[in-house]
C-alpha positions as a Markdown table, in Angstrom:
| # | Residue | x | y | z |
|---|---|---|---|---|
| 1 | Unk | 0.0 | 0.0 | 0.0 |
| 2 | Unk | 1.7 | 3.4 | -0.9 |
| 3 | Unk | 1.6 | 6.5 | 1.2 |
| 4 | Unk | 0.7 | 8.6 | -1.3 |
| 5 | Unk | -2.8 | 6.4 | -1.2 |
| 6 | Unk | -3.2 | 7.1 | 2.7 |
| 7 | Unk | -2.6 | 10.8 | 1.8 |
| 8 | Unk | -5.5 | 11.0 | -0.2 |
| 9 | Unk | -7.9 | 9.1 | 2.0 |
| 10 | Unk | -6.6 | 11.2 | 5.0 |
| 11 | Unk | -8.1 | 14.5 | 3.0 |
| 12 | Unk | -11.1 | 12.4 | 1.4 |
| 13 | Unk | -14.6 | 13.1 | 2.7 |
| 14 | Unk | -15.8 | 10.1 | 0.8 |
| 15 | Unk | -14.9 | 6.8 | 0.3 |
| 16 | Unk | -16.9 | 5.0 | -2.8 |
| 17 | Unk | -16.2 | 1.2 | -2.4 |
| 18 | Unk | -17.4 | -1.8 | -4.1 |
| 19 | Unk | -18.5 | -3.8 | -1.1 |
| 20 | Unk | -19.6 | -7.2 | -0.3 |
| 21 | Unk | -15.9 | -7.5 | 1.1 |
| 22 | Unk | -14.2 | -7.2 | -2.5 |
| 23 | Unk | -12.6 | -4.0 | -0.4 |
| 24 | Unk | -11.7 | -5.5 | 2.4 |
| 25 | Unk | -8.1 | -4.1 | 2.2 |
| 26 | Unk | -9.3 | -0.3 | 2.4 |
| 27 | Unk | -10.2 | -0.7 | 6.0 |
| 28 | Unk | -6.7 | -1.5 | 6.6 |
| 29 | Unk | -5.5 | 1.8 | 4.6 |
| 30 | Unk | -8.4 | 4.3 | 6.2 |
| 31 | Unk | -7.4 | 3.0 | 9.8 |
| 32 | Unk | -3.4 | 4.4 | 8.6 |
| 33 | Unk | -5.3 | 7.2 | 7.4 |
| 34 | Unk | -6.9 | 8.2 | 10.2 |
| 35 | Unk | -10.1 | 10.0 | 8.6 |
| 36 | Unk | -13.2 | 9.2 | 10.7 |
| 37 | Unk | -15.5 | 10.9 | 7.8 |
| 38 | Unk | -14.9 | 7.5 | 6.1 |
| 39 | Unk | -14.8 | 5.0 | 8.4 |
| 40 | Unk | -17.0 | 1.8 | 7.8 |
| 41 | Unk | -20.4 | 2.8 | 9.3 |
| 42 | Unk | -19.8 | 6.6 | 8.7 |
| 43 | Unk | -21.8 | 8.9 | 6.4 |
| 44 | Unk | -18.6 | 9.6 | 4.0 |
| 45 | Unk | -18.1 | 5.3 | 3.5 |
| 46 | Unk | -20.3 | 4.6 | 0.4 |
| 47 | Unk | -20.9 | 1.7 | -1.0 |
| 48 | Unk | -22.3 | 0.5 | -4.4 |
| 49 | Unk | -23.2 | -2.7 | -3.3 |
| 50 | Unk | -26.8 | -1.8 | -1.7 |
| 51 | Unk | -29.7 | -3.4 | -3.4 |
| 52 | Unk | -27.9 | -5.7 | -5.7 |
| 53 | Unk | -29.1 | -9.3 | -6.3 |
| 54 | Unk | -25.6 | -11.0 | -6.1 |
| 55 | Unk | -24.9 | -14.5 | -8.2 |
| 56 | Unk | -22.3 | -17.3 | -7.6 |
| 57 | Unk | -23.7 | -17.1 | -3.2 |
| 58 | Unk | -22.3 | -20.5 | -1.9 |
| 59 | Unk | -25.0 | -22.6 | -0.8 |
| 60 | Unk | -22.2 | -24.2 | 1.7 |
| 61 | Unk | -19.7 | -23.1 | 4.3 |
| 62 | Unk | -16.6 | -21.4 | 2.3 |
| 63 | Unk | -12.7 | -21.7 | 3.7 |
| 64 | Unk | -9.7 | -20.8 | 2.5 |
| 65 | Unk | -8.6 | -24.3 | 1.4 |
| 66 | Unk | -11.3 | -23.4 | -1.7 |
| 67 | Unk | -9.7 | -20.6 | -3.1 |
| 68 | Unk | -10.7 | -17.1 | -3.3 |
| 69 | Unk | -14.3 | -17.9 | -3.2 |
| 70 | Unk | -16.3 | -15.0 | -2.0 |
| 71 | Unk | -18.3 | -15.8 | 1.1 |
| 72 | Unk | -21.6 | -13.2 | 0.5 |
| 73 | Unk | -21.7 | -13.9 | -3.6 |
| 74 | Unk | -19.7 | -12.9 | -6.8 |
| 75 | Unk | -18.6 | -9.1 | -6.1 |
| 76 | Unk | -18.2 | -8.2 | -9.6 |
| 77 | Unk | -21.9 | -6.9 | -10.5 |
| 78 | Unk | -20.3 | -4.0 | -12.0 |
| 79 | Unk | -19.6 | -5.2 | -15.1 |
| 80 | Unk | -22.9 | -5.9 | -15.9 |
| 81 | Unk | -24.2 | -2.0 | -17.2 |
| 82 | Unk | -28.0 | -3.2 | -16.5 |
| 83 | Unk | -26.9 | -2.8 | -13.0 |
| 84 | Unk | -26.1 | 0.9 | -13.6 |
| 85 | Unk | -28.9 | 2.7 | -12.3 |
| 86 | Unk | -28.8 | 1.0 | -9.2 |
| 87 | Unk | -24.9 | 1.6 | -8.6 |
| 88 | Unk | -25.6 | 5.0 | -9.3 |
| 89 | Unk | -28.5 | 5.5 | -6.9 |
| 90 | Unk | -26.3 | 4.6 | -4.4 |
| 91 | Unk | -23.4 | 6.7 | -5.9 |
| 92 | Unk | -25.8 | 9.7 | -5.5 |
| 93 | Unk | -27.6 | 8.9 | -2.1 |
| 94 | Unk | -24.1 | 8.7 | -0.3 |
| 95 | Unk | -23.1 | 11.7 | -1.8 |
| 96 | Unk | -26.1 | 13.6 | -1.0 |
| 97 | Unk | -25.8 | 12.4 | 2.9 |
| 98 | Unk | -22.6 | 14.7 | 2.3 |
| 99 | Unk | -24.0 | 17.7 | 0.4 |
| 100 | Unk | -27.4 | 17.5 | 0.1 |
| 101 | Unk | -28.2 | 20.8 | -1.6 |
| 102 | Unk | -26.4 | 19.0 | -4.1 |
| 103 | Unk | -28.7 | 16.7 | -4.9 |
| 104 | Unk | -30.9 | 17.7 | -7.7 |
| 105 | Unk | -27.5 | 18.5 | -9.8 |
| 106 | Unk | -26.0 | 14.9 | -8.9 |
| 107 | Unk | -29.8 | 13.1 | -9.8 |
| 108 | Unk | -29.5 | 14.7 | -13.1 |
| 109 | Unk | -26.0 | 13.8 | -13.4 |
| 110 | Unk | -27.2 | 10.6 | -13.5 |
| 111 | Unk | -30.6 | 10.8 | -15.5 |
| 112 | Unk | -28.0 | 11.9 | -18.5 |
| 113 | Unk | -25.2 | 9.6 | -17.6 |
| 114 | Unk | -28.3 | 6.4 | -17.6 |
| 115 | Unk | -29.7 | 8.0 | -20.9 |
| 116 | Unk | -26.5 | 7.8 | -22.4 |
| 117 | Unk | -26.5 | 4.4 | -21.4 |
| 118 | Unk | -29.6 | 2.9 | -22.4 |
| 119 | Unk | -28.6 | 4.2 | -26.0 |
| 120 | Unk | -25.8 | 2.3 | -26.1 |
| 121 | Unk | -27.2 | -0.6 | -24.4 |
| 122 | Unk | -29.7 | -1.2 | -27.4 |
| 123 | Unk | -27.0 | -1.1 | -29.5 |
| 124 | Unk | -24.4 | -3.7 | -27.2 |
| 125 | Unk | -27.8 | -5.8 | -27.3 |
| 126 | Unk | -27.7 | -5.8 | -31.4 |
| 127 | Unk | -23.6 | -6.2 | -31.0 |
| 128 | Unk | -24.3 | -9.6 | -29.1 |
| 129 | Unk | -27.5 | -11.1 | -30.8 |
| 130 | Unk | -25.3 | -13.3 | -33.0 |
| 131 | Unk | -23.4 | -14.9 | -30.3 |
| 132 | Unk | -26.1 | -15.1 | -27.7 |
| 133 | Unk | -25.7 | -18.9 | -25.7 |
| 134 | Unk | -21.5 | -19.1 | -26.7 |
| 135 | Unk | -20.0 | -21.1 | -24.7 |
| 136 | Unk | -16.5 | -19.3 | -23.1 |
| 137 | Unk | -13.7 | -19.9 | -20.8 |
| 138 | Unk | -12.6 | -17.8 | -18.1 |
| 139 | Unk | -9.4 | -17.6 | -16.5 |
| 140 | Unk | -11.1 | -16.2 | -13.2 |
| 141 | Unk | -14.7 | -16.3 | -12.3 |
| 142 | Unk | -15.2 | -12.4 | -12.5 |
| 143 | Unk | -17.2 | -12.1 | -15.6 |
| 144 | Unk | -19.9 | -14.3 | -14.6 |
| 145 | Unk | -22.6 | -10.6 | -14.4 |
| 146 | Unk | -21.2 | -9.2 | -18.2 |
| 147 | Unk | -22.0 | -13.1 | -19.7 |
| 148 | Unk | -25.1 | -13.0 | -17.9 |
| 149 | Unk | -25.9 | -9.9 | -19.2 |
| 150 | Unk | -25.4 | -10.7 | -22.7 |
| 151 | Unk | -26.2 | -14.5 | -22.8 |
| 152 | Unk | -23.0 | -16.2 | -23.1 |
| 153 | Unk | -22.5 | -19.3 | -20.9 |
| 154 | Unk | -19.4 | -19.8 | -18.9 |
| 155 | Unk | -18.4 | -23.1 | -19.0 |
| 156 | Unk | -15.5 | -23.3 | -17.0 |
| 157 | Unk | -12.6 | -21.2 | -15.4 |
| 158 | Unk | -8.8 | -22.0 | -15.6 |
| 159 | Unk | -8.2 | -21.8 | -12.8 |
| 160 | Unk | -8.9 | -24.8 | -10.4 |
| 161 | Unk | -9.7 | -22.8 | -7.3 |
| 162 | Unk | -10.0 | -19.2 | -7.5 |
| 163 | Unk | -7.1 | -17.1 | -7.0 |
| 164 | Unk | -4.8 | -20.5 | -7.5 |
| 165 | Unk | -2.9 | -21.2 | -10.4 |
| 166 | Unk | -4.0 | -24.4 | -12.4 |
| 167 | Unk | -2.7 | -28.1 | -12.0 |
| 168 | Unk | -1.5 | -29.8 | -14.6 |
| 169 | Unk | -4.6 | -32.3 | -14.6 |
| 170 | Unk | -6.8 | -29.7 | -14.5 |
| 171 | Unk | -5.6 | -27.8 | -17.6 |
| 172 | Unk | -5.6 | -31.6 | -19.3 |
| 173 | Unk | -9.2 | -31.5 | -18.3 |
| 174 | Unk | -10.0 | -27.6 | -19.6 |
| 175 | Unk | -8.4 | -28.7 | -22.9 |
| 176 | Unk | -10.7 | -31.6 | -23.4 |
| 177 | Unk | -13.9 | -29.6 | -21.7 |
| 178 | Unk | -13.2 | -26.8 | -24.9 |
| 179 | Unk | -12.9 | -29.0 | -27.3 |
| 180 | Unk | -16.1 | -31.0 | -26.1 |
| 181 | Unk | -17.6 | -27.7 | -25.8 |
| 182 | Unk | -16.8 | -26.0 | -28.6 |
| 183 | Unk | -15.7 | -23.2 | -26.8 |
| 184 | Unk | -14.0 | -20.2 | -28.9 |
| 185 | Unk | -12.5 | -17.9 | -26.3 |
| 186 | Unk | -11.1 | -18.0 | -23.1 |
| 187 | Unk | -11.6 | -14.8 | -21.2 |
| 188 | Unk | -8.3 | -13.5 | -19.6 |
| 189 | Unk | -7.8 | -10.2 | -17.7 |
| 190 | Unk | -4.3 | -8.0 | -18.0 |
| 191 | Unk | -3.0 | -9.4 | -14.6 |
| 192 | Unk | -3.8 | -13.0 | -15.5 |
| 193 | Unk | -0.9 | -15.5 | -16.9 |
| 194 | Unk | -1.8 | -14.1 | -20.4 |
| 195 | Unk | 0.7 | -16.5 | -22.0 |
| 196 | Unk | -1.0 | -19.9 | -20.0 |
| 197 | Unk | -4.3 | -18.5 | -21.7 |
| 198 | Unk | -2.7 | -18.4 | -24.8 |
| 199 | Unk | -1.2 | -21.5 | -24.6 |
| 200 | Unk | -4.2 | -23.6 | -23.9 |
| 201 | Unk | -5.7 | -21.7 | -26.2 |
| 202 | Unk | -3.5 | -23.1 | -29.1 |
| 203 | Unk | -3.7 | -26.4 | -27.5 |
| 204 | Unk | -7.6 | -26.4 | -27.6 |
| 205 | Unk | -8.6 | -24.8 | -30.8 |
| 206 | Unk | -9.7 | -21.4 | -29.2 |
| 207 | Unk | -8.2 | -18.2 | -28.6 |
| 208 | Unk | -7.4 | -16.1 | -25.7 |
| 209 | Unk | -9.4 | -12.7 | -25.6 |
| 210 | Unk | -8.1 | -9.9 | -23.0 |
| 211 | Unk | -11.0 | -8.8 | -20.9 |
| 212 | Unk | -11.7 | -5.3 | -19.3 |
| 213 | Unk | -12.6 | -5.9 | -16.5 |
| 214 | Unk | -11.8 | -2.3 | -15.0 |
| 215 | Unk | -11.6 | 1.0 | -16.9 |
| 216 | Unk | -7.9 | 1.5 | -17.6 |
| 217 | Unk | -7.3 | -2.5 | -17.8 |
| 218 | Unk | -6.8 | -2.3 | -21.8 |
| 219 | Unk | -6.0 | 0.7 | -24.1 |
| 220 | Unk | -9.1 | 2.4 | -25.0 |
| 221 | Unk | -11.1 | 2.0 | -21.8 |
| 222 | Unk | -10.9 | 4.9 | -20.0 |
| 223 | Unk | -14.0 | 5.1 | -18.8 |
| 224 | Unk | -17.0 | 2.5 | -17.6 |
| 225 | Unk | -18.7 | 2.7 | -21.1 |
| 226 | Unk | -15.6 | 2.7 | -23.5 |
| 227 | Unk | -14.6 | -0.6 | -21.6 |
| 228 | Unk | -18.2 | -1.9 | -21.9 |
| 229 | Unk | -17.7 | -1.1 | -25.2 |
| 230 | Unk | -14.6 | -2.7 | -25.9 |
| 231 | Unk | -15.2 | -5.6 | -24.2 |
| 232 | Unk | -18.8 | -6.0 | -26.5 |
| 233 | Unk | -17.3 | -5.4 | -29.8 |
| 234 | Unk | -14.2 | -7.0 | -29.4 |
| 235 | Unk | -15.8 | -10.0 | -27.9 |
| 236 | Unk | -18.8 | -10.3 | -30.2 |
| 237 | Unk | -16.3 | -10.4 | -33.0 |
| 238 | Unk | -13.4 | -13.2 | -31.6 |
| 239 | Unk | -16.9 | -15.1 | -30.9 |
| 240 | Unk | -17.7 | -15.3 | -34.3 |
């Protein structure tokens, strides 16, 4: 954790996390902070989380011997954009607790930024007709809300356990589940073993597609709908 990152959550008066304990870590930087208007519980702590119907919730008891599995459900519902207008209800509520004479600018903030949206929505929607009910690969299970959203079935993840590189026998059995599958891509993020993608990529038949799965995570994606973007076009065409 750099200082320069406590520096700016000492002078922050709001703290916009994820939640459902993807930001676990931040507590650990806001206690070396030492900024109560952010603490967990406080009116400047604001998370997007709130009123979102989570996948992936384990129907059994989770430890660490099963990977990074995620006790309270799948915490990446952002990359699903039909989740938008809730993430930015709460975007807006939190920062109205702060400044509320503030609030009828932030609401329509985000009446434009959701019109905006819905525009290109219909559009990603036409994008991914062709390839609705693919069958992909991922290398993490992080995309499971954008595949949802767009009808693409994930039939496997690389990884054995999440968060823990891939056996041997397990990538003999990926290999095999592709081909069987007739899976084309396998979904890999810039911080993933790109070149293990690859690999069983060319082993398999498929290829290995780099994912946004943050803005800045590929060139191009510098903001939420340029990455939405990318990752629909881009996508849509290694599918076909």
């Amino acid at each position: 954790m750099r200082p320069s990152m406590m520096l700016k959550l000492r002078r922050a008066d709001a703290l916009i996390e994820n939640g459902v304990e993807l930001d676990a870590w931040a507590d650990v930087a806001v206690l070396g902070a030492n900024n109560p208007n952010i603490v967990r519980g406080a009116a400047g702590r604001i998370e997007i989380s709130r009123g979102i119907s989570l996948l992936e919730v384990p129907s059994t008891r989770v430890d660490r011997s099963m990977g990074d599995v995620h006790p309270l459900g799948n915490p990446h519902f952002s990359l699903d954009p039909g989740l938008a207008p809730i993430i930015t209800q709460n975007i807006v509520d939190g920062l109205a607790r702060l400044s509320p004479d503030d609030r009828a600018v932030l609401e329509s903030n985000r009446r434009a930024f959701l019109e905006r949206l819905d525009r290109e929505m219909a559009r990603w929607n036409k994008i991914m007709e062709p390839v609705r009910g693919a069958k992909v690969i991922a290398y993490h299970p992080d995309v499971i809300y954008f595949l949802t959203r767009f009808g693409l079935v994930q039939v496997g993840t690389l990884e054995d356990r999440p968060g823990i590189p891939p056996s041997p026998q397990h990538l003999v059995q990926i290999i095999r589940l592709i081909k069987a599958e007739g899976v084309k891509v396998i979904l890999v993020e810039p911080w993933n073993d790109l070149k293990l993608a690859e690999r069983v990529a060319a082993e398999a038949g498929a290829k290995a597609f780099v994912f946004a799965s943050a803005v800045g995570a590929v060139k191009g994606a510098d903001n939420y709908i340029s990455a939405i973007e990318f990752n629909v076009t881009a996508l849509a065409q290694a599918l076909k």
